[in-house]
C-alpha positions in Angstrom: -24.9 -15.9 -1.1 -26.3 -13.9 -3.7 -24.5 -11.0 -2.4 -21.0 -12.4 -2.7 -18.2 -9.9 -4.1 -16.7 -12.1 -6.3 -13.9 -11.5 -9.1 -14.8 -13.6 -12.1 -12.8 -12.0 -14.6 -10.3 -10.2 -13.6 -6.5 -10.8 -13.2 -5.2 -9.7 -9.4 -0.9 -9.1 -9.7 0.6 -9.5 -6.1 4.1 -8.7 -5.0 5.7 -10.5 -2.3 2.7 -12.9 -2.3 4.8 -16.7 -1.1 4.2 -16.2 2.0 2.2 -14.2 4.7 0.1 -11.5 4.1 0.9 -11.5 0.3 -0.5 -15.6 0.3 -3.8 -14.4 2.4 -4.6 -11.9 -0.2 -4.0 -14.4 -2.9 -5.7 -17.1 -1.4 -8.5 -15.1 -1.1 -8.9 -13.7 -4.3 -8.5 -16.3 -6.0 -10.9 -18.2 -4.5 -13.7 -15.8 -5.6 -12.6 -16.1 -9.4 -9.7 -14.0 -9.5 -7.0 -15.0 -11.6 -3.6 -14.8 -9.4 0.3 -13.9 -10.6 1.9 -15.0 -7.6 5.2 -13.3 -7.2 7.9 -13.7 -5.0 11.7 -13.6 -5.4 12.2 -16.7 -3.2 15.0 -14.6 -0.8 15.2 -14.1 3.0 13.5 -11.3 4.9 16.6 -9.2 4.7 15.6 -9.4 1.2 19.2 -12.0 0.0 17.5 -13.6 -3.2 17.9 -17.3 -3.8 16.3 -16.7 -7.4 14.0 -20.1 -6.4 10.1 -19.8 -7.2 9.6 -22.2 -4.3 7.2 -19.9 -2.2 5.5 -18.9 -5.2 4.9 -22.2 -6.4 3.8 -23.2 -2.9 0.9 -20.8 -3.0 -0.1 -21.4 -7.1 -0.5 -24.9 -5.7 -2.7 -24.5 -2.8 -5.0 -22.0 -5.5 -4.8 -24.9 -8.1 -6.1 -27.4 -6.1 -8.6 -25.5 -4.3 -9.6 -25.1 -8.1 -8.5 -21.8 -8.8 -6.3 -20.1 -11.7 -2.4 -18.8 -10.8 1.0 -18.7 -12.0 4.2 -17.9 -10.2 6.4 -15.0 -11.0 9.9 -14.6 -9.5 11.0 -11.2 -11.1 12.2 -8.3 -8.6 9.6 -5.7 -7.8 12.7 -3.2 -7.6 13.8 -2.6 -11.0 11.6 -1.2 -14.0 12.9 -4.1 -16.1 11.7 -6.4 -13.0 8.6 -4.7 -12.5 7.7 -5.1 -16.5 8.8 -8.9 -16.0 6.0 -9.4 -13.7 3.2 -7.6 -15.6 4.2 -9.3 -18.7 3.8 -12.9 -17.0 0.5 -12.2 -16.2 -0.5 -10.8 -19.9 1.3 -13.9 -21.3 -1.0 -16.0 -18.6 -4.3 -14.2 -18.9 -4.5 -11.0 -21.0 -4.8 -8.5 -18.9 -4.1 -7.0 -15.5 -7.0 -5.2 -13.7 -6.0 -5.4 -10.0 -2.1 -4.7 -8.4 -1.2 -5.6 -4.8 1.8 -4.0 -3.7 2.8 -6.1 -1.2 6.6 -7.4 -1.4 9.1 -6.0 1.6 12.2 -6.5 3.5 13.6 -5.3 6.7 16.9 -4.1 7.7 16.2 -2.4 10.4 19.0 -0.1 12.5 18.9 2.5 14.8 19.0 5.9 12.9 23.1 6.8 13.9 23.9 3.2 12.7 21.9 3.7 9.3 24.2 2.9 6.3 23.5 2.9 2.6 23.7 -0.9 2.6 20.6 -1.1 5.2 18.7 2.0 3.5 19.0 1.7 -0.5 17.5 -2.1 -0.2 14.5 -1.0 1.5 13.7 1.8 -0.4 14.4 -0.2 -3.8 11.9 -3.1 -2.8 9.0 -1.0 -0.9 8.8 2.1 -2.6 10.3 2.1 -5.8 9.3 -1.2 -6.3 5.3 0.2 -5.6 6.3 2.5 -8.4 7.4 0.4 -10.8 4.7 -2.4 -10.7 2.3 0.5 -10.4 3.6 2.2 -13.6 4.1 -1.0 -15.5 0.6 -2.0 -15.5 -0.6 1.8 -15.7 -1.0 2.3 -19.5 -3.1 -1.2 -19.7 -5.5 0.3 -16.5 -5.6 3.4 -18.3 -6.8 2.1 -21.9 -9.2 -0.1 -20.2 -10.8 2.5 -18.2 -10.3 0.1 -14.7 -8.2 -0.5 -12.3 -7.8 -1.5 -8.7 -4.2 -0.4 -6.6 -3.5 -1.8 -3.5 -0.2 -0.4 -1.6 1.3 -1.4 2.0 2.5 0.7 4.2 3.2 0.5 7.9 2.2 2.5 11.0 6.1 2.9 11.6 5.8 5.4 8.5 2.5 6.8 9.5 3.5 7.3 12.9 7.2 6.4 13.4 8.8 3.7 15.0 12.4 3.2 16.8 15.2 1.7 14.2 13.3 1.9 11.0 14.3 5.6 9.3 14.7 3.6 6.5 11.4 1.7 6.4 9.8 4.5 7.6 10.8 7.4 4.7 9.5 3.8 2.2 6.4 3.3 3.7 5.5 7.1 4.3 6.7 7.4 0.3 3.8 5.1 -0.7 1.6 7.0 0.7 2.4 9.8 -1.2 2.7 7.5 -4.3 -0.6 6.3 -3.7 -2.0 10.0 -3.3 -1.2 11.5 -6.5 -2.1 7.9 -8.5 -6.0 8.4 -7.0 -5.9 11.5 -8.7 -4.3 10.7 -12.1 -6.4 7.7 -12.0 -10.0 8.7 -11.0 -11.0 9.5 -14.1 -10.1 6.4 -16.0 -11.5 4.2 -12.9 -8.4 3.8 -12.0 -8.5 3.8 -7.8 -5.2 3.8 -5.4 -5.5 2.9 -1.6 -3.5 1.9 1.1 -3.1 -0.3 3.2 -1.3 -0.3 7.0 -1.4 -3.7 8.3 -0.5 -5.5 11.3 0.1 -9.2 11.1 2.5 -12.2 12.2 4.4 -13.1 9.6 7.8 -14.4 8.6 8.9 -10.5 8.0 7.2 -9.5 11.9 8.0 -12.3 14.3 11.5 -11.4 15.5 9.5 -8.2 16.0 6.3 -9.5 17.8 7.9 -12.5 19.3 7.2 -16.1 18.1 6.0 -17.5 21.5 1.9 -18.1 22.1 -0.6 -15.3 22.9 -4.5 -14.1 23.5 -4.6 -11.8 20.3 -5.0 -13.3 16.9 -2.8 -11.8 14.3 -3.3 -14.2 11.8 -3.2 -12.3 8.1 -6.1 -13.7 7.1 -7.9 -11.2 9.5 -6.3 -8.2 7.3 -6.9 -9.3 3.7 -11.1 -8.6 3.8 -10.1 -5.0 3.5 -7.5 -5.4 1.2 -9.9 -7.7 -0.9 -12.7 -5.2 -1.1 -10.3 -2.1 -2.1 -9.3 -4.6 -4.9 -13.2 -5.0 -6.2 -14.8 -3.2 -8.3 -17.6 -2.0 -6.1 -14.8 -0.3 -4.0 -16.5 3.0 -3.3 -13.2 5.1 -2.2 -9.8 6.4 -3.2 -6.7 7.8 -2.0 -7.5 6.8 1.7 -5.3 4.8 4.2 -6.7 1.8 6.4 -5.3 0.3 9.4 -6.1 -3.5 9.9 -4.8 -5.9 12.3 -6.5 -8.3 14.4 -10.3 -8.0 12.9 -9.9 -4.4 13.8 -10.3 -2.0 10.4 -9.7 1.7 10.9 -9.3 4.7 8.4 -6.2 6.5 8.8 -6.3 10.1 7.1 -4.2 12.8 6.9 -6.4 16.4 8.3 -5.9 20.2 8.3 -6.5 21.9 11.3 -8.5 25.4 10.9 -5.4 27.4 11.7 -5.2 31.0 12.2 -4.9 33.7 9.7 -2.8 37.0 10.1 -2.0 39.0 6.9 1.0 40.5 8.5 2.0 37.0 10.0 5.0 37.3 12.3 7.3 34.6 14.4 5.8 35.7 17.5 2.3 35.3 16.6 3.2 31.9 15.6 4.4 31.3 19.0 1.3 32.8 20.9 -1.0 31.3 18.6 1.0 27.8 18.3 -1.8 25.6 20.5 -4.8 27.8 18.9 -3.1 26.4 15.2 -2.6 23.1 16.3 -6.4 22.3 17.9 -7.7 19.7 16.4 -11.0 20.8 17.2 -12.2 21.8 13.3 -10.4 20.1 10.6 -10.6 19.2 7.3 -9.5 16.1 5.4 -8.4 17.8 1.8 -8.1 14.8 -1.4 -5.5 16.9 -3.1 -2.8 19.8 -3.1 -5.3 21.6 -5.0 -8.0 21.4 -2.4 -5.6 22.1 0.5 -4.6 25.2 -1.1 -8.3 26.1 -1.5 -8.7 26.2 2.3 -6.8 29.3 2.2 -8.8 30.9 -0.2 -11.4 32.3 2.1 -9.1 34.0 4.0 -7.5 35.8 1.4 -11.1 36.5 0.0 -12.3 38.3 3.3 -8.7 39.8 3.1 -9.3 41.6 -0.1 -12.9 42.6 1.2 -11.2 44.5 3.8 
């Protein structure tokens, strides 16, 4: 097909990426040109490290002999040092880094009262920090190159919430965030940050959708075309969120309703006004602080008039 998005060229750095959705994306990828770092620490879903690069090497197998370029990585995405040890194996492999997957996680999940800071600090280390720190360690390259492609994961039980996961949660809701104020440091350097909510069976989400048979596919491969095309070059947006599972590709965004304005606002106006402030019949979907803040302008304009 003559119309093929291809990725001849450029070097794709995935997180997380023996197994699962992190394998799709690589598989993928790599078998339109791209040039993989497969990294994976080797550990358990709980996120206990057995320091092998057997997962890793699993998938750089299946890429080589489908005739595709990888190498395996088994630094930690949670560390700067780790982070830095990733991006370095792919510069030592192939030059450069022009795309980053954030894609490495691990549960440990627990009802909010039970939370402790052996189940939280983990999760936070590997899913957001660990975003950070492969982000930032292949920023400067991005930067002086004038492209780059950022991929992040986060999860629906951030987006939306989800019973026993405060700690996944505050991670995957960070990464949004993260991914936010990277689309606009980067835009002007083609630098481009999206994210990514997915739903898939994998060895992270069985215990949590069951391992037994069923009607709806949830295979990852039917996630990573979205993925795949926020990592090409011909990606045509920045700082959004999708949600894919299933086939199914949605965009989820984050909107301002219209509001009310009072200059003399009070605590009972808010509560006579509270349904009229949260109608979601006019809203806005701001791409920055900056242009949040500048919905209020008007008001204060036809304030001043006044």
């Amino acid at each position: 097909m003559s119309d093929e998005l291809r990725y001849d060229g450029k070097v794709a750095v995935i997180t997380g990426a023996g197994g699962g959705l992190g394998r799709s994306h690589a598989l993928l990828l790599a078998s339109r040109g791209a040039k993989i770092v497969v990294n994976d620490l080797g550990g358990s879903v709980d996120g206990s490290a057995d320091g092998s690069l057997g997962p890793a090497g699993k998938v750089v197998a299946e890429i080589k002999e489908a005739g595709g370029e990888a190498v395996a990585d088994g630094h930690s995405v949670s560390t700067p040092e780790g982070a830095a040890g990733i991006i370095r194996t792919a510069i030592d492999a192939f030059g450069r880094v022009d795309i980053v997957i954030n894609n490495a996680g691990i549960l440990r999940d627990k009802s909010f009262r039970n939370l402790t800071p052996e189940l939280y600090d983990p999760v936070i280390e590997v899913h957001l920090n660990g975003s950070v720190w492969v982000a930032q360690a292949a920023w400067e390259l991005m930067r002086e190159q004038k492209y780059g492609r950022i991929v992040h994961t986060s999860s629906a039980a951030g987006i939306f919430g989800n019973f026993g996961q405060a700690n996944y949660g505050a991670a995957k809701m960070g990464i949004v965030g993260l991914s936010n104020v990277l689309a606009v440091e980067g835009a002007k350097y083609n630098i481009k940050s999206n994210v990514l909510a997915p739903g898939a069976k994998t060895r992270m989400t069985e215990d949590l959708m069951g391992t037994g048979g069923g009607t709806i596919d949830m295979d990852p491969s039917l996630v990573t075309p979205i993925v795949a095309y926020l990592a090409h070059e011909s990606c045509s947006v920045n700082g959004e969120i999708y949600s894919a599972a299933s086939g199914r590709i949605s965009r989820v965004f984050i909107g301002v309703t219209k509001g009310i304005y009072e200059k003399d606002l009070t605590l009972e106006s808010v509560r006579d006004r509270i349904e009229e402030i949260r109608s979601e019949e006019t809203y806005s979907v701001p791409k920055s602080a900056t242009e949040e803040m500048a919905l209020i302008v008007p008001h204060l304009k036809a304030q001043a008039k006044k």
